[in-house]
N, C-alpha and C positions, 0 to 999 in steps of 0.2 A: 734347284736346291730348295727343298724346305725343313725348314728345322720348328721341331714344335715339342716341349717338356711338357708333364705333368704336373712335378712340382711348383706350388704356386711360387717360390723362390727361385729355382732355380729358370724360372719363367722369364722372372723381372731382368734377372741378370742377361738371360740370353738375347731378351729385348735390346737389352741398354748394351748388349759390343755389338749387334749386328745392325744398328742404329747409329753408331760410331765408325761402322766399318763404309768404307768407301763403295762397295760395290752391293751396298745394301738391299735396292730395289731390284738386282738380280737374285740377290742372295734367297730373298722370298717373294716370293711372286704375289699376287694377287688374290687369288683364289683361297692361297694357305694362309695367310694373316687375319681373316676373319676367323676361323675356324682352332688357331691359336690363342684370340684372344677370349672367344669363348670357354674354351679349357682352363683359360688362366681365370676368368671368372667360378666357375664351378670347381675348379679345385679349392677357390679360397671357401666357397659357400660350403662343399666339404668338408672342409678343414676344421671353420669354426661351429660348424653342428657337433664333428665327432670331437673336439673339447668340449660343447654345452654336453652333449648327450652321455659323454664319459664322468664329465664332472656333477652330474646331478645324481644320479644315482649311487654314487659314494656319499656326497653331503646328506641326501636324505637319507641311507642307510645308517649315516651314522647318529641321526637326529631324531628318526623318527621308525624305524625298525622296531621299537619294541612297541609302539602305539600301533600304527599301520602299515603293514607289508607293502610295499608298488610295486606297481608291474607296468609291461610296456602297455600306452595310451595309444588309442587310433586316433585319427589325423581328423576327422570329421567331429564339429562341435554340436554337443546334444543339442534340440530345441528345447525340452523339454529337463527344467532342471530338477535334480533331485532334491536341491537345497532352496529353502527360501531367497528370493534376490536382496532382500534388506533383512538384514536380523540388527534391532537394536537391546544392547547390552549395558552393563555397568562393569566398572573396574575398580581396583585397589592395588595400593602398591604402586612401583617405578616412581619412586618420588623423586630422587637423582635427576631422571630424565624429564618426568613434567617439569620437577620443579615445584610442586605445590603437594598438600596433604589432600591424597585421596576422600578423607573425610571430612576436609573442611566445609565450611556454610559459606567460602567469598560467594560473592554477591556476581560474582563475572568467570566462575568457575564450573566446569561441569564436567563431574567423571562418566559421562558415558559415550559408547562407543558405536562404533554402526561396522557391520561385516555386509561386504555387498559380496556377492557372488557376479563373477563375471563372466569365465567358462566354463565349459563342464562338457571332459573327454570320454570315451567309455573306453573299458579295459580289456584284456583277456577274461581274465576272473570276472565269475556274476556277482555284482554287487559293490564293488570296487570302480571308484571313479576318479580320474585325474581330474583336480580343481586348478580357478585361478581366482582366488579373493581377493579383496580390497581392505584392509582395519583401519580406520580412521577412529582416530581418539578425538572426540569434538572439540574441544576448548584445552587445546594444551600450553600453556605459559613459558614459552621460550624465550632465551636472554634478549630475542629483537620484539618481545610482546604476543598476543597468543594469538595463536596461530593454530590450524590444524596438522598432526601430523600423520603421512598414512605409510602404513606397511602395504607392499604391495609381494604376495604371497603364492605359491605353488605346489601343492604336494598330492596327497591321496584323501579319498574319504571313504568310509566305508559302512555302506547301508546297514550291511548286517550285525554289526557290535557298535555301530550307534556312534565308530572316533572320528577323528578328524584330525592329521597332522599335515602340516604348512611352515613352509619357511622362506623367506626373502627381507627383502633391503628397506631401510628407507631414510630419508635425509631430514635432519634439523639445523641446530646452529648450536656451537660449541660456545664456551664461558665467554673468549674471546672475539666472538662474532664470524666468527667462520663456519663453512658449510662443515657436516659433520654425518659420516655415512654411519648409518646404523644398521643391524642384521638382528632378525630376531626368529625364534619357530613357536609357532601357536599349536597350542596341544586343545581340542575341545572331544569331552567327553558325554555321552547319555543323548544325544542328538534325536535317536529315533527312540529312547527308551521314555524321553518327557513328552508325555503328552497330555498332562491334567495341572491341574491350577496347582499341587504341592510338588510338582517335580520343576529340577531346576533344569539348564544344563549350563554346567560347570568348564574352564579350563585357565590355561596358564599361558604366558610368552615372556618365554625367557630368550634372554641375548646371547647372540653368537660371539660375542667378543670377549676375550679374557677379562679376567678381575681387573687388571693394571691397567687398560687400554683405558682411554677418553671416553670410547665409544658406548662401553659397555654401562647395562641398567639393571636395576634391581628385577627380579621375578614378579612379572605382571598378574593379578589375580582376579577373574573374571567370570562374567555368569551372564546368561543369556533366561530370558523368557521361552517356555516351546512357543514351535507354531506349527510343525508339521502333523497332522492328523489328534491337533488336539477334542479333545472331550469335555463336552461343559460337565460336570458332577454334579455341584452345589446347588444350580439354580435348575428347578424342574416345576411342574404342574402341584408334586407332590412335597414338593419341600416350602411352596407358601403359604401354607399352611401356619406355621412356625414365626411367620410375622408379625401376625394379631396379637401376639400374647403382650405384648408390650400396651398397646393403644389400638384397640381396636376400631376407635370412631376416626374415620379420616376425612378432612372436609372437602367440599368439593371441587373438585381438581380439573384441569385443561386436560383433556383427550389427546392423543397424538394428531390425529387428523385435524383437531382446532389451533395445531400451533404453524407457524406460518412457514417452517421444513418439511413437515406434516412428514419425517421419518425418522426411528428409529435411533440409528446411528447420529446423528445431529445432536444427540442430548447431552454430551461432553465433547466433541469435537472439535473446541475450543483449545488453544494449546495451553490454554491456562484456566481455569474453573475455579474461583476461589469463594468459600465461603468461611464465613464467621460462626462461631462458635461459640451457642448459648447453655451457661450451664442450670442446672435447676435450682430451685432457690433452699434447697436445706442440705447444696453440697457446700462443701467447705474445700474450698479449690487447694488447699494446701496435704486434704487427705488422700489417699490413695485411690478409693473408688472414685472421685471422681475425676481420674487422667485414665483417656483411653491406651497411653503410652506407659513405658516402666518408668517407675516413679524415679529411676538411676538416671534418668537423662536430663533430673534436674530444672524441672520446667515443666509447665501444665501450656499446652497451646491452646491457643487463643484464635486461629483457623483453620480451615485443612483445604486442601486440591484433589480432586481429581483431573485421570491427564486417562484418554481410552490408549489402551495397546491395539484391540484389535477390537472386530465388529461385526456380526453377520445380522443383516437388514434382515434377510430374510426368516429368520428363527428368532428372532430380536433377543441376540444373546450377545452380549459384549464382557470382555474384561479391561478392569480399569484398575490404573495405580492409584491408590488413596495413601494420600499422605497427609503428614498432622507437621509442619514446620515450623521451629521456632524464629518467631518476628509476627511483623504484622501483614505483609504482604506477601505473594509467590512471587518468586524472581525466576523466568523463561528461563534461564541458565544455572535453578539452582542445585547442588550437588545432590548426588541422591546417598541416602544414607538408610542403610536397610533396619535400622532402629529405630525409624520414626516413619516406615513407609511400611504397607498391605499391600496385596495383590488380591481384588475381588473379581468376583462373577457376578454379573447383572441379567434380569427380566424384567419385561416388563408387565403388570399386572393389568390387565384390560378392565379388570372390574373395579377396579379402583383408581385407576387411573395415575399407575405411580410404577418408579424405576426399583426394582427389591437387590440389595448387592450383597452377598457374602463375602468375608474380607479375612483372608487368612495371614497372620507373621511370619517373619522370616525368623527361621530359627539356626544355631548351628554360625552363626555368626563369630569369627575370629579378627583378627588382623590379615585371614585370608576367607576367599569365597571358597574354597575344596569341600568343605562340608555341610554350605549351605544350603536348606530345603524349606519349603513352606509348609506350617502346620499352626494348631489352634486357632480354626476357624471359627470361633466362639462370635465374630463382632459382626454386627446385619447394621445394611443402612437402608433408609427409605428417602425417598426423593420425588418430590412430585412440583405441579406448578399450580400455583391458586389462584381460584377462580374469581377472589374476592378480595381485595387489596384495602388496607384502611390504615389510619394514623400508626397500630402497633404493628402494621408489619406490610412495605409496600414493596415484596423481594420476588422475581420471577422465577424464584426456586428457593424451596423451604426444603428440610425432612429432618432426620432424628436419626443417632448414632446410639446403639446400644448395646450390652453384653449377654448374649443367653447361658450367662453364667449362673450359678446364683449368689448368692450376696457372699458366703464364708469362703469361695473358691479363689483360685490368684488368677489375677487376669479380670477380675468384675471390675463394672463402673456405671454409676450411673447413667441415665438415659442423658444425652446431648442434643440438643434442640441447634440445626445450622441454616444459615438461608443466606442467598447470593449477596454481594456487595452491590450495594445499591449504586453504582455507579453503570452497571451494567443491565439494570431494570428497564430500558426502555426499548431494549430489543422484541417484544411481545407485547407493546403497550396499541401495537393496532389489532389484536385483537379482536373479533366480537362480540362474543360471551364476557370478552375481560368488563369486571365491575368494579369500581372504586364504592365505598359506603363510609359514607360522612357522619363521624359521628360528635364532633366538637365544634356545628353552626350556631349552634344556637349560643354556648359561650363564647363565641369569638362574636356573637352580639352583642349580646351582654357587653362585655368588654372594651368593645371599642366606640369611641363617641362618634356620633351620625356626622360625616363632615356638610357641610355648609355649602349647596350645588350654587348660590345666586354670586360665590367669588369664582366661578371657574365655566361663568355661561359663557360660549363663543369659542372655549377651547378645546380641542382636540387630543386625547391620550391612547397610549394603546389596548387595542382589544384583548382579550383574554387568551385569544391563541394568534396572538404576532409574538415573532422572532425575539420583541423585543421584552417580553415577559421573560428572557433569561437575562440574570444580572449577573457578572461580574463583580464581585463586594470588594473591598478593603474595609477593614475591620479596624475599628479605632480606639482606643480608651486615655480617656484623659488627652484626648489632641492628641496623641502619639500612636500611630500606626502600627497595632500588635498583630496582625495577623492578613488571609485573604479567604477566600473562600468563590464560593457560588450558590446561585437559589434555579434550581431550575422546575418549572410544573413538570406536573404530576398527571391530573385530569382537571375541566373546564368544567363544570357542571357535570352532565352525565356522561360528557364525551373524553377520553383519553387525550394526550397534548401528544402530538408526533414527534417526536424529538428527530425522525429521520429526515424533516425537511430544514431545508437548511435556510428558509426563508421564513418559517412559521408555520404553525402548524395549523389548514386548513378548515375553514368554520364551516357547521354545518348546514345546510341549507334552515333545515326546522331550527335553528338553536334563537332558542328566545334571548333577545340582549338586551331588553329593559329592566332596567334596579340592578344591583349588585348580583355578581353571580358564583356561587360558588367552586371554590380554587382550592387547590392540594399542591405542597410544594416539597419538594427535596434540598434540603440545607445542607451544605458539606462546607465548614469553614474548615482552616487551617492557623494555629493561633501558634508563638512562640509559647515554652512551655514556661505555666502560671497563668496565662493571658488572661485564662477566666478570675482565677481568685486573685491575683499581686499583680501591684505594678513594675515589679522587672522584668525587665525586656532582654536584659545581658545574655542569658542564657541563648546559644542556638539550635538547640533544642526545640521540638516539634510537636505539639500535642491536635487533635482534630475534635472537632464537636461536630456531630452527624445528628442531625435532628427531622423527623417529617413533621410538614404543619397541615393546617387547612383552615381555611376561614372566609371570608368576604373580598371580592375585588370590584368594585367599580368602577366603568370605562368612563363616566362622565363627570370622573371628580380623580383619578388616580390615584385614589387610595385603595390600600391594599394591608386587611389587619385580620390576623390569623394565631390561630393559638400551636405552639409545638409540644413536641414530645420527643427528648433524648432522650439516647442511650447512656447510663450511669457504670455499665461495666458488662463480664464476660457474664450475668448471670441473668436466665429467663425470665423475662418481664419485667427489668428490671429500667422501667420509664418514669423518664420527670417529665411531666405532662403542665407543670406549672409553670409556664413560659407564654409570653407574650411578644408576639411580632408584628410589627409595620414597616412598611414601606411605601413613601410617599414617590409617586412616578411626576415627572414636571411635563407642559405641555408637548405636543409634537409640532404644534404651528408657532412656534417661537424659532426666528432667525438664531440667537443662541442659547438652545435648550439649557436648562440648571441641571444640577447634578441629583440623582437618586439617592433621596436621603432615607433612613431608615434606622432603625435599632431592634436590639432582643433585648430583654429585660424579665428577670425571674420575677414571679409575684410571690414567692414565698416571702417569710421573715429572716432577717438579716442573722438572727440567730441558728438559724437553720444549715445542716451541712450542706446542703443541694443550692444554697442561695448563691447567686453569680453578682458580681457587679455589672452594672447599665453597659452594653455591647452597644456601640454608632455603628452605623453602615454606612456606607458612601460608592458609589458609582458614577462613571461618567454613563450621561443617559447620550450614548450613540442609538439614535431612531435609524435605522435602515431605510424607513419610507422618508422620510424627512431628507437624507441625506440623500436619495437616490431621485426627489426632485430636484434638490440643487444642485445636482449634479448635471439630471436634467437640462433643466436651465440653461447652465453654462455650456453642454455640447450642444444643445439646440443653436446657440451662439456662434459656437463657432465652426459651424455646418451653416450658416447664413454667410459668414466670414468668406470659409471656404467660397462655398458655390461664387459667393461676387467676386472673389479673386480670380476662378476658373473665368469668367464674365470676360474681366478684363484682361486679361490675357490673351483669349483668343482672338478680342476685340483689336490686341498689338499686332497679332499676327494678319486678319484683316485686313488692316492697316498697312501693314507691310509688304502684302501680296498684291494692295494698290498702288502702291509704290513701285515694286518689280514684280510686273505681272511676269518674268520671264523666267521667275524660278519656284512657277506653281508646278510647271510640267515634273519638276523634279524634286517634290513632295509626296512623300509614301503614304498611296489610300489605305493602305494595310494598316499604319499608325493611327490616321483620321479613323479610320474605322471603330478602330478600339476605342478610343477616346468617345467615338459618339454614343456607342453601346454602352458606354458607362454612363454618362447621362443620361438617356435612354430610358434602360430598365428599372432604373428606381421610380420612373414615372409614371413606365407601362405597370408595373406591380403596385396591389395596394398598397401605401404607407403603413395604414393602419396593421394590417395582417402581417406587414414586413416586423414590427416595432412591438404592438401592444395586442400582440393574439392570447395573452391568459390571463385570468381575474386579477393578479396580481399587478399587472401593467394597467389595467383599469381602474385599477384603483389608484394606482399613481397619478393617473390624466383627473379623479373624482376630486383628492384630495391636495391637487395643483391648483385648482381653483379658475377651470379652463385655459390657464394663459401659455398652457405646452401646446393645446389645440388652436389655438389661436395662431402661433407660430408656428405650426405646421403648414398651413397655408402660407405664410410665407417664405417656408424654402420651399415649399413644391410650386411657388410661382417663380422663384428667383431660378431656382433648377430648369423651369421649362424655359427660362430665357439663356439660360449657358446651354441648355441641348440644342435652340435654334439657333444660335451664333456656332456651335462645333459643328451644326448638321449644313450650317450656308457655307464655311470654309470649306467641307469635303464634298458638295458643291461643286462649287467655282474651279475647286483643284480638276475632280473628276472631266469639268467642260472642257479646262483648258487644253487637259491632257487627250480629248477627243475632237479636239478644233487644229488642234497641230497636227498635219500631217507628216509633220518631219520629225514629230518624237516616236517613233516605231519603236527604239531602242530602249525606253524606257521602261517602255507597255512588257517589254521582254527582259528587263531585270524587276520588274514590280513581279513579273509570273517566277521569278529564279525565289525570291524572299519570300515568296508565298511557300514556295513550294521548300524551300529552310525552315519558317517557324510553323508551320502547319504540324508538321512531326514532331516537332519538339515541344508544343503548346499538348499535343494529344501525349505524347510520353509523359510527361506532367504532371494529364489527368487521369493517365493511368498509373502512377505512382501515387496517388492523392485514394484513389480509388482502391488500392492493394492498401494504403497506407489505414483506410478507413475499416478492411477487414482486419487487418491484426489488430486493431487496437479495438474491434469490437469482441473479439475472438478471447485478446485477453482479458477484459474486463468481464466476460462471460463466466468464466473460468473462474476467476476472484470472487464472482457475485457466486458461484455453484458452492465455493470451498466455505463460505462464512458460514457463521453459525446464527442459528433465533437468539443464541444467546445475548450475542455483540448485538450495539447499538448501531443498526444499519443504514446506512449513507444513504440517500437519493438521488441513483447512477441515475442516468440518460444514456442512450447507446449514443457515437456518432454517429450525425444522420450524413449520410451519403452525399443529398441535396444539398446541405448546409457544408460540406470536405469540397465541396465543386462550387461552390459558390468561394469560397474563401480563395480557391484557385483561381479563379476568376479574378479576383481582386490583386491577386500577385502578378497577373499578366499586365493590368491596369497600371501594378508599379511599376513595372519595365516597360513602358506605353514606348520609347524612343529606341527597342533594338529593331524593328523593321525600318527606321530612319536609316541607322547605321547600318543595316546589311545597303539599302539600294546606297548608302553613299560609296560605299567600298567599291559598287557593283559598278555604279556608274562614272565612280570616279573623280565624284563632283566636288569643286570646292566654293561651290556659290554659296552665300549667306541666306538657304533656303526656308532656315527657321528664324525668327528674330528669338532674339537674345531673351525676352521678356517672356517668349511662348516655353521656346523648351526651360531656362531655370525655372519661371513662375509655376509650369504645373506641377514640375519637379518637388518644388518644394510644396505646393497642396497636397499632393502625394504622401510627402514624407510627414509631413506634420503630424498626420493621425497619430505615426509610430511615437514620435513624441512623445505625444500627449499619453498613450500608452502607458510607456514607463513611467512616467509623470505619477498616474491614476494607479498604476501598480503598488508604489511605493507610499501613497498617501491614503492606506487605510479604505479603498473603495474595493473592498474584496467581497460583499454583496450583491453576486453575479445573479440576479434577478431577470433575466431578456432583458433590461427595460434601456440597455445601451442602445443610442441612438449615432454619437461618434463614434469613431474608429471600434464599431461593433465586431464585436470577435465571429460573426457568421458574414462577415464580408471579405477579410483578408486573414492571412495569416499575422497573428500578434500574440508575442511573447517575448520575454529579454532577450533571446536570442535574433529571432526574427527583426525585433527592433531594429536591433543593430545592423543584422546583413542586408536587408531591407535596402533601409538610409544608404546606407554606403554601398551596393548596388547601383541607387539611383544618380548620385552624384558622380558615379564614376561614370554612368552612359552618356551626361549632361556633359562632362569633358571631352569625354571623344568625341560629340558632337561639335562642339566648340573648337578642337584640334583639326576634325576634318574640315570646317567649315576654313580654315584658316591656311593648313599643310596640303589640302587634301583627302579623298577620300580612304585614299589607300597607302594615308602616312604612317603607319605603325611595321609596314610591311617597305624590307629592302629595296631601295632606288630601282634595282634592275629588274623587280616584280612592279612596279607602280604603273610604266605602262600608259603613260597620261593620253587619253585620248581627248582631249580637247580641242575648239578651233578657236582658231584669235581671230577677232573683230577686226577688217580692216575697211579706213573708209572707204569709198566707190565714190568717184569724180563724173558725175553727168557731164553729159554733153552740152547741158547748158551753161 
């Protein structure tokens, strides 16, 4: 008998009585029960295609029929897509659902949105494509906090009338904290019709949920940038012409090829470019001409951003969003708002050496995006970098905003003078064309009195390009703490200061160091606001003084007095240059350095508006090289410490195998091994080249005053005597264990554990080894995405050598699992270690990590080479490691300690243990 339905129903049931029926296994045989159940699967997969395939084609008819017709989709996914993979957009509207005002300015809010394209079907009809999108709205504010939320979408596209309609689901959280299904259809319009900088394209997503429902959201209103077969128009050969008219003299500027991207594309790539906004000095910021913005929106800005849309290196044509924001800073997330934002076209000029941007409005603007398009391209910017940096102006990008309006027309404004925030200047400060020119030495002579070199013979301060020339301030007035800031250089005489290094910035061979030598510095304080003119502090409120100085520093007395020039306000040239700075550095060979004292102080008259009251400075003078001797010091210490504890230690053991020479045979060479290799290799390898291979560590050993050198020699003589006392124990183990001819059985569990950690030591290092490529891979990657702009770090790849060596040092902490396999193996519970050997190394071992965390947490974050303890290219060390480490090591020091006592094979159930041991009994001579 076989019985076998169609229906996936009527399937289940016929399952479930002839499963209950008694004579079941006759009832269906063997051969017909697979072939049943196959059906009953395929009916179901049937079943619920022909609901999906029934029910889409009604909901998109009824949504999207008058936008784009569909048709049936073949089953093969195109490679090649017809739509962009990312199109980033902006929104308005669905306030209900975000929850926030599409046009607000929060500070944590952002209406824009991202359409990814995922697949793409082709159809019967030519030109007609089944899609499957993605809409992610980036920053949306939902009742558990913002979050993104995405539509995930399905409908038709179609090439030839440029629409695009789409509909599906997506989930947020309702008032009450519950999950909340949403449904919505995106309508996008002019897809293939935008292809130039004044078309948009435009659309809508509106919700599938009635009025009444929870679910449903307001009509979403949206606009896209083109991308497919756009056309630059604005910016050509023939339309640079048009730029001269404003300022035709441009001064000399950095090349592409002299900036250290040396491409194109890099000159905003930045996800945030912010520059300050200088206006000229006969506007009057409250008239009309001079806001490049509609005078309706209430606010003259004081910055602007560019952020690049897109980029082609090879035509060197980019467009970029320019925006003009109200506040003082760009916020990564902040809202975009099509009345205070341009969309330009960029070239770049080879003959001048500069970025030319045409920049058109968004016009057509509502409380919806339906009618928006760009037009009045009237506003050109220029952008270049210069060659020549000095007190009025030290910004690795300048240029000028202007109207090719003329004066009576709506939309004119004055020319605008903008250049980078100087915090960001020292991404291009190495340079070699780059020139700093001093032109306030010789009053910062004048002004300051000669200090007096016969109180300061014997002592040592820092050079002009150490680390420690950046100060950290606090800013004081009247004994009370009004403010913070920082002074960081500039250039060192003719040379640039690297701000990329993170130890100092490296002196030059030729650089002449006798007498005073001239210094450029960047002052950014941060005061409560009044800090300059009133003593209230109440306020918390926030005002900045941004000042460049330049003046005198010399290393043989640490003084440092330099004349400044702030900025007074949003208008061109608009510098107080009557300013007076010093800063006194305290010595570096002083056990506990003084603090960094210093002040600003206006030389005007007190009647004067520009006049400030007396500004103190104060810093803690942390020396880097100061601190990274005595630090010195103290791990020289206690790496002498160590090595004699190693000493005695094995000195117990020894001692102990003199005692019972009878349970050498059953000591693992596998552990002696390791242990002797570690003392060993620091012996066989030079000290010096292991420790002090770069100028910097040289100069640590110059200005210790030999006494690091000095104790060098005596750990690497205290080390050659813990490696002859490890190398005599493995030794006498190796004799004894080839003088007994009755320990066969050992020699054959020492080859079993060999042949356990051998694979697992080599898995290891080839995890160490894989571990060392990705993380070189990704750092690669991070170093390719940055910009010349950013202030660039000084990566190192990890070195491979140095990932195998640290591994090394992690097998050295587990020195006691080859104890513990032969104890298992052999089943021994002889007291084969003394108690002194295994905890004592145990804890030499762990100490490092200690000291680690210790040196972590107390301010030694001056990763110089010049670590000599628990050196980070010996072992692995990190808070985590710390820890796993330690407690790794004490748990193997137990089980030694439990088999020495239970047994070898005490962890493991009675009737696996197995004990092969003989008992000693006495033997009675015949005498």
């Amino acid at each position: 008998m076989s019985i076998c339905v169609a229906h996936p129903v009527s399937t289940l049931k016929a399952l479930h009585i002839l499963h209950a029926h008694p004579s079941f296994p006759k009832a269906m045989n063997s051969s017909a029960l697979p072939w049943c159940f196959m059906l009953f699967f395929l009916s179901i997969t049937f079943t619920f295609n022909s609901f999906s395939s029934s029910a889409t084609p009604d909901t998109y008819y009824d949504h999207c029929s008058s936008t784009v017709l569909g048709s049936s989709s073949k089953e093969v996914r195109l490679a090649k897509f017809p739509l962009p993979r990312t199109h980033k957009g902006y929104y308005t509207g669905g306030d209900n659902l975000l929850n926030q005002n599409s046009y607000s300015y929060h500070r944590n809010f952002s209406n824009s949105i991202f359409l990814r394209t995922k697949a793409v079907y082709g159809t019967d009809v030519i030109g007609l494509f089944k899609v499957e999108l993605g809409l992610t709205f980036q920053v949306g504010k939902t009742y558990r906090g913002q979050r993104p939320i995405t539509f995930e979408l399905n409908g038709f596209y179609s090439e030839t009338s440029g629409k695009l309609c789409v509909f599906g689901p997506a989930s947020t959280y309702s008032k009450d904290g519950g999950l909340l299904k949403l449904g919505g259809v995106l309508k996008l319009y002019n897809l293939t019709k935008s292809t130039n900088v004044t078309s948009l394209i435009s659309g809508t997503l509106e919700s599938l949920s009635s009025d009444n429902e929870e679910a449903h959201f307001d009509t979403i209103s949206m606009l896209f940038l083109p991308q497919m077969n756009y056309t630059y128009t604005y910016v050509s050969e023939d339309s640079k012409d048009g730029f001269y008219g404003i300022d035709d003299h441009v001064p000399q500027s950095l090349s592409l090829s002299s900036l250290p991207t040396q491409t194109f594309c890099s000159i905003v790539s930045r996800a945030v470019n912010q520059f300050n906004l200088k206006y000229s000095k006969g506007c009057n910021i409250s008239e009309k001409n001079c806001n490049p913005l509609d005078k309706g929106l209430g606010y003259v800005p004081s910055i602007m951003s560019l952020s690049e849309i897109d980029c082609s290196e090879k035509e060197e044509r980019m467009r970029v969003l320019v925006e003009f924001p109200n506040g003082s800073y760009v916020n990564y997330y902040q809202s975009f708002n099509p009345n205070m934002t341009l969309i330009g076209e960029g070239s770049w000029d080879e003959s001048k050496n500069q970025l030319l941007i045409v920049a058109c409005r968004f016009l057509g603007m509502t409380q919806s995006f339906a009618d928006a398009h760009l037009g009045d391209c009237s506003m050109k910017l220029s952008l270049r970098f210069p060659k020549v940096w000095s007190i009025k102006g030290a910004s690795s990008i300048v240029g000028q905003v202007w109207s090719n309006k003329t004066q009576n027309e709506f939309g004119y404004f004055d020319k605008i003078m903008f250049q980078s925030a100087r915090d960001r200047m020292g991404g291009i400060s190495d340079v070699s064309s780059l020139k700093y020119e001093y032109t306030k030495i010789d009053l910062a002579s004048k002004s300051c009195p000669k200090p007096d070199k016969s109180k300061t013979k014997g002592k040592l301060f820092p050079t002009g390009f150490s680390y420690d020339m950046r100060v950290h301030m606090s800013v004081k007035k009247s004994k009370e703490v009004v403010g913070w800031g920082y002074f960081v250089p500039i250039s060192v005489g003719d040379e640039f200061y690297q701000l990329s290094n993170s130890i100092g910035s490296e002196e030059p061979s030729n650089f002449n160091t006798s007498g005073p030598v001239s210094i450029s510095y960047n002052i950014d304080l941060t005061l409560y606001m009044g800090g300059l003119h009133s003593s209230n502090t109440s306020s918390r409120s926030y005002d900045r003084f941004e000042a460049l100085a330049e003046g005198l520093y010399d290393d043989e007395t640490g003084s440092l007095c330099m004349i400044g020039c702030r900025n007074i306000g949003s208008i061109n040239d608009s510098l107080d240059c009557e300013i007076l700075v010093k800063l006194q550095f305290p010595p570096k060979n002083k056990r506990n350095a003084d603090r960094i004292k210093g002040s600003i102080n206006s030389t005007r008259e007190k009647s004067d508006p520009l006049y400030f009251e007396l500004i103190d400075l104060s810093a803690n003078a942390y020396y880097s090289d100061e601190a990274s001797i005595w630090r010195m010091d103290a791990e020289i210490i206690m790496v002498l410490i160590s090595t004699t504890l190693s000493c005695v230690f094995v000195g117990l053991q020894l001692f102990h195998v003199k005692r019972h020479p009878d349970v050498l045979p059953l000591t693992s060479l596998v552990m002696l091994s390791i242990l002797t290799l570690g003392h060993m290799i620091p012996l066989v390898l030079n000290f010096e080249a292991l420790f002090f291979q770069h100028s910097s560590r040289r100069s640590l050993l110059y200005r210790s005053g030999g006494w690091i050198e000095a104790n060098e020699v005596i750990v690497r003589v205290v080390g050659m005597v813990a490696f002859l006392f490890q190398f005599r124990l493995l030794l006498i183990t190796w004799s004894a264990r080839r003088g007994n001819g009755n320990q066969k059985g050992t020699w054959v569990s020492e080859k079993k554990v060999l042949f356990v950690v051998l694979p697992l030591y080599a898995a290891g290092a080839l995890v160490a080894v894989m571990a060392n490529w990705g993380d070189n891979n990704e750092s690669d990657a991070v170093m390719v995405s940055s910009s010349f702009t950013s202030s660039l770090t000084s990566y190192k790849p990890h070195s491979l050598w140095g990932d195998l060596k640290s591994y090394a040092g992690l097998v050295l902490d587990g020195f006691l699992l080859p104890q513990i396999l032969l104890n298992m193996l052999w089943n021994s519970r002889e007291r084969t270690l003394s108690f002194g050997f295994y905890i004592g190394n145990t804890f030499v071992r762990l100490l490092p990590h200690a000291y680690d965390l210790y040196r972590a947490h107390n301010n030694f974050h001056h990763n110089d080479g010049s670590y000599i303890y628990a050196n980070p290219g010996a072992d692995f060390y990190s808070t985590a490691w710390d820890v796993v480490i330690p407690l790794g090591g004490l748990l193997f020091a137990l089980i030694i300690y439990l088999q020495q006592k239970f047994g070898g094979r005490f962890i493991f159930p009675r009737r696996f243990r197995e004990l092969e041991v003989y008992e000693k009994v006495p033997v009675v001579s015949d005498a």
